[in-house]
N, CA, C and O of each residue as an XYZ file, in Angstrom:
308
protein
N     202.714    230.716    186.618
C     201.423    230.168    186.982
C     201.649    229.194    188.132
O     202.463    228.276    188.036
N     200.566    229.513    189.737
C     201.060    228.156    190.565
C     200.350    227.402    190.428
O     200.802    226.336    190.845
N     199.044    227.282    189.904
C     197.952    226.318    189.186
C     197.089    226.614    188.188
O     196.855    227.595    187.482
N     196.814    225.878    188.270
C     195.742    225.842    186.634
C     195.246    224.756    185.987
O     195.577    223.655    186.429
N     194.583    224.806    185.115
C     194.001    223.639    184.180
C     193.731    224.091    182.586
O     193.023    224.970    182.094
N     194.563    223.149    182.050
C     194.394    223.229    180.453
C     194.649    224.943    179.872
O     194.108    225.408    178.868
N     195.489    225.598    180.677
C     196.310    226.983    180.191
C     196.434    227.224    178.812
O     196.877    226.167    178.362
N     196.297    227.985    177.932
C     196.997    228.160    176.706
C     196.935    229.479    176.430
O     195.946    230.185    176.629
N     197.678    229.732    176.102
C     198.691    230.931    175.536
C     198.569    231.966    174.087
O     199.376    231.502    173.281
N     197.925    233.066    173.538
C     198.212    233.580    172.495
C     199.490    234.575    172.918
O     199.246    235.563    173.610
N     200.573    234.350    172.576
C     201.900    235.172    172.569
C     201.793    235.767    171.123
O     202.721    236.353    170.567
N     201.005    235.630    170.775
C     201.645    236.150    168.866
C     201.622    238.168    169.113
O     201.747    238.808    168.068
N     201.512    238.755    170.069
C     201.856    240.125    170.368
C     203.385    240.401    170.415
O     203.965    241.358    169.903
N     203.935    239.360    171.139
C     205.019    239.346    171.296
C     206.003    238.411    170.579
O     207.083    238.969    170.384
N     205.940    237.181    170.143
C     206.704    236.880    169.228
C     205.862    236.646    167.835
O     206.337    235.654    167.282
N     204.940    237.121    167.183
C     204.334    237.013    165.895
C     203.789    235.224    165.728
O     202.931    235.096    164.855
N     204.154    234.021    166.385
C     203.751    233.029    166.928
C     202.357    232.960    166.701
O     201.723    233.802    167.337
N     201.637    232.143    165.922
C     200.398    232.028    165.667
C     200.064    231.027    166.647
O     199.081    231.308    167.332
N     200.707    229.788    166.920
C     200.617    228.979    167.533
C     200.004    229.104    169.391
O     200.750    229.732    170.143
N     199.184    228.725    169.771
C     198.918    228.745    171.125
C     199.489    227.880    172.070
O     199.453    226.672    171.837
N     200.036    228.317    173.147
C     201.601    227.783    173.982
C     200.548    227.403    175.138
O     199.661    228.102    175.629
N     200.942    226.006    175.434
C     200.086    225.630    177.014
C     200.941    226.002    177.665
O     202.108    226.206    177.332
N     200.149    226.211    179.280
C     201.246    226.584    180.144
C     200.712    225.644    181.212
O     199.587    225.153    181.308
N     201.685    225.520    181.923
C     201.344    224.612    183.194
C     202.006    224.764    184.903
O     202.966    225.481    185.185
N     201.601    224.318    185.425
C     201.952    224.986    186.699
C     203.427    224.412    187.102
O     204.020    223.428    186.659
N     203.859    225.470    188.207
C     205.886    224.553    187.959
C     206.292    223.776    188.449
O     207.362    223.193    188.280
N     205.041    223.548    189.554
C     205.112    222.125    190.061
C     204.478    220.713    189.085
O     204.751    219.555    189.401
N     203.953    220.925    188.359
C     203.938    219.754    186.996
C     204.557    219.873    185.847
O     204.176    219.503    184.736
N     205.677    220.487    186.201
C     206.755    220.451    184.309
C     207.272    219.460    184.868
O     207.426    219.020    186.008
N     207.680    219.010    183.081
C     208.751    218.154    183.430
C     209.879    218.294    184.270
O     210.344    219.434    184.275
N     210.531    217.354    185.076
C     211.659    217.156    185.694
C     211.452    217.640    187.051
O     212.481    217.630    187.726
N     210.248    218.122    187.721
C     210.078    218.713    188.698
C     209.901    217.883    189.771
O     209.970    216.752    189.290
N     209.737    217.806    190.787
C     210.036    216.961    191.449
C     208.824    215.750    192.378
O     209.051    214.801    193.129
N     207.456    216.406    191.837
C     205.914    216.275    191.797
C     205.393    216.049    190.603
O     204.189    216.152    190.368
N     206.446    215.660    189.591
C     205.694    216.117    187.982
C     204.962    214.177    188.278
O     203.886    213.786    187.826
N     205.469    213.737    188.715
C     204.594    212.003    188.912
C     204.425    211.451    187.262
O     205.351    211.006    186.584
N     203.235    211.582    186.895
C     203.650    210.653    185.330
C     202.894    211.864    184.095
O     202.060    211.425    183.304
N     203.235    213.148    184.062
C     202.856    214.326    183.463
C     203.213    213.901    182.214
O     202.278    213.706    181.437
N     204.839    213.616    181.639
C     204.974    213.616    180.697
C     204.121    212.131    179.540
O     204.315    211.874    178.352
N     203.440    211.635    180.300
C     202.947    210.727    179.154
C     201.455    210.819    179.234
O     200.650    210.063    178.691
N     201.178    211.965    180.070
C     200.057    211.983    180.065
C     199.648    213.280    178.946
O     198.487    213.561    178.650
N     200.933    214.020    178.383
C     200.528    214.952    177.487
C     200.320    214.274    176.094
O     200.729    213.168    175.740
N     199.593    215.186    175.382
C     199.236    214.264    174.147
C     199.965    214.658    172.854
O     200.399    215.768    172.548
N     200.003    213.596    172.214
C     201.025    213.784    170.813
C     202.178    214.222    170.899
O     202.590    214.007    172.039
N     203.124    214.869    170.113
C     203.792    215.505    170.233
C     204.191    216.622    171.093
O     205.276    217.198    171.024
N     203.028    216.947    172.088
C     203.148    218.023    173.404
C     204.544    218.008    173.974
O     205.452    218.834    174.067
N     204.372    216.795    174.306
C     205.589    216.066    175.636
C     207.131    217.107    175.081
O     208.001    217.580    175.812
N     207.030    217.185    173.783
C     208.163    217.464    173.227
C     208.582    218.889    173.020
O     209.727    219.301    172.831
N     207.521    219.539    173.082
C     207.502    220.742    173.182
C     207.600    221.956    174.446
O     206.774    221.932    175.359
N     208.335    222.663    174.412
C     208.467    223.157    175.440
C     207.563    223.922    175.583
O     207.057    224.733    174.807
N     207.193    223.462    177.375
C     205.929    223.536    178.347
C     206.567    224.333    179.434
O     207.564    223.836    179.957
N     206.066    225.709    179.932
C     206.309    226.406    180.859
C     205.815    227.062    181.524
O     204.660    227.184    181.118
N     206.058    227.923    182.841
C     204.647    228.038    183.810
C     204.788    229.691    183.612
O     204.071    230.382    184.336
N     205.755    230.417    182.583
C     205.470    231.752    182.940
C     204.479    232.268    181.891
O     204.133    231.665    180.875
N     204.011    233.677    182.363
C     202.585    234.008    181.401
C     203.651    235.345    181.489
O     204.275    235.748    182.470
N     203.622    235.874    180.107
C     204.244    237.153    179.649
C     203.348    238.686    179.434
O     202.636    238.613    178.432
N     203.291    239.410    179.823
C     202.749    240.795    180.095
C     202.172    240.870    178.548
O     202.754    240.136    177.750
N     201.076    241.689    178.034
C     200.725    241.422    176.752
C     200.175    240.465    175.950
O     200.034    240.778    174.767
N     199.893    239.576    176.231
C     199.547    238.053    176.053
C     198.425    237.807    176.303
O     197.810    238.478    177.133
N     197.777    236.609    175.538
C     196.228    236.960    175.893
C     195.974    235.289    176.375
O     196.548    234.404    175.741
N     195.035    234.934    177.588
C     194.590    233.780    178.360
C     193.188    233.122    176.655
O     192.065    233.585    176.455
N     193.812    232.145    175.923
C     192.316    231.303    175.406
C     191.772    230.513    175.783
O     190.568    230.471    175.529
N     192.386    229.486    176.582
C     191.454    228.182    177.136
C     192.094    228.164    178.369
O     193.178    228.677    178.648
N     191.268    227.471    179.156
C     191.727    226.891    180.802
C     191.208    228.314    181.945
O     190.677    229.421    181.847
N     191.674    227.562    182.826
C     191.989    228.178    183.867
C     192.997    228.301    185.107
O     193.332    227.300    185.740
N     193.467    229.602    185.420
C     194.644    229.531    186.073
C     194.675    230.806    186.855
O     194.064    231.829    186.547
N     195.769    230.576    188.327
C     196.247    231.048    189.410
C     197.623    231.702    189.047
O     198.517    230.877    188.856
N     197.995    233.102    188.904
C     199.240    233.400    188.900
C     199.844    233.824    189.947
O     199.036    233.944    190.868
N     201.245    234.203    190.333
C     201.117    235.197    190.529
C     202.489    235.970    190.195
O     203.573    235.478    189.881
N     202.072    237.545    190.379
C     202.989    238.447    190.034
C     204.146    239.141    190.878
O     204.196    239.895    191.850
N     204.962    238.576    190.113
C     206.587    238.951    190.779
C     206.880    240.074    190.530
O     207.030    240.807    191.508
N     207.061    240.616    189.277
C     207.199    241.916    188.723
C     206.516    242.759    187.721
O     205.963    242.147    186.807
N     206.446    244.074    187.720
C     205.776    244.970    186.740
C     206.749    245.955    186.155
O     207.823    246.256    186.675
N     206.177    246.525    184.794
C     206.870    247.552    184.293
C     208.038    247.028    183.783
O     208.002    245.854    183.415
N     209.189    247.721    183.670
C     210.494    247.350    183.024
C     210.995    246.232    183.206
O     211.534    245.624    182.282
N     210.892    245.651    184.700
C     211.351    244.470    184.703
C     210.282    243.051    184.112
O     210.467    241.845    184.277
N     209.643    243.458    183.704
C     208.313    242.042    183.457
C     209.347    241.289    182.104
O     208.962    240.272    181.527
């Protein structure tokens, strides 16, 4: 993802994961070099959880909105 807002994730196709995964763009993860004050701005326990900007083939978009884009298709995804 190269932007977005408030992303989240149903992966449970692919790892059975009930849980919904935010995603965020890779210029605001942690440790990045623009992330500015991201990590305390996530809430609760977020910060701690791993936060990442890729969206997996099969997967379904529930909240937010977001800009991808696509590197690869088919076997390699």
């Amino acid at each position: 993802m190269i932007s977005g807002s408030e992303v989240k994730m149903d992966e449970s196709a692919m790892t059975g994961e009930s849980d919904h995964l935010r995603k965020m763009p890779f210029d605001r993860l942690p440790g990045s070099n623009t992330m500015g004050n991201m990590t305390s701005s996530l809430q609760g326990g977020e910060a701690k959880k791993k936060v990442n900007p890729f969206l997996v083939s099969g997967t379904k978009v529930v909240d937010g909105t977001g800009v991808m884009l696509v590197l690869t298709v088919g076997e390699n995804t």
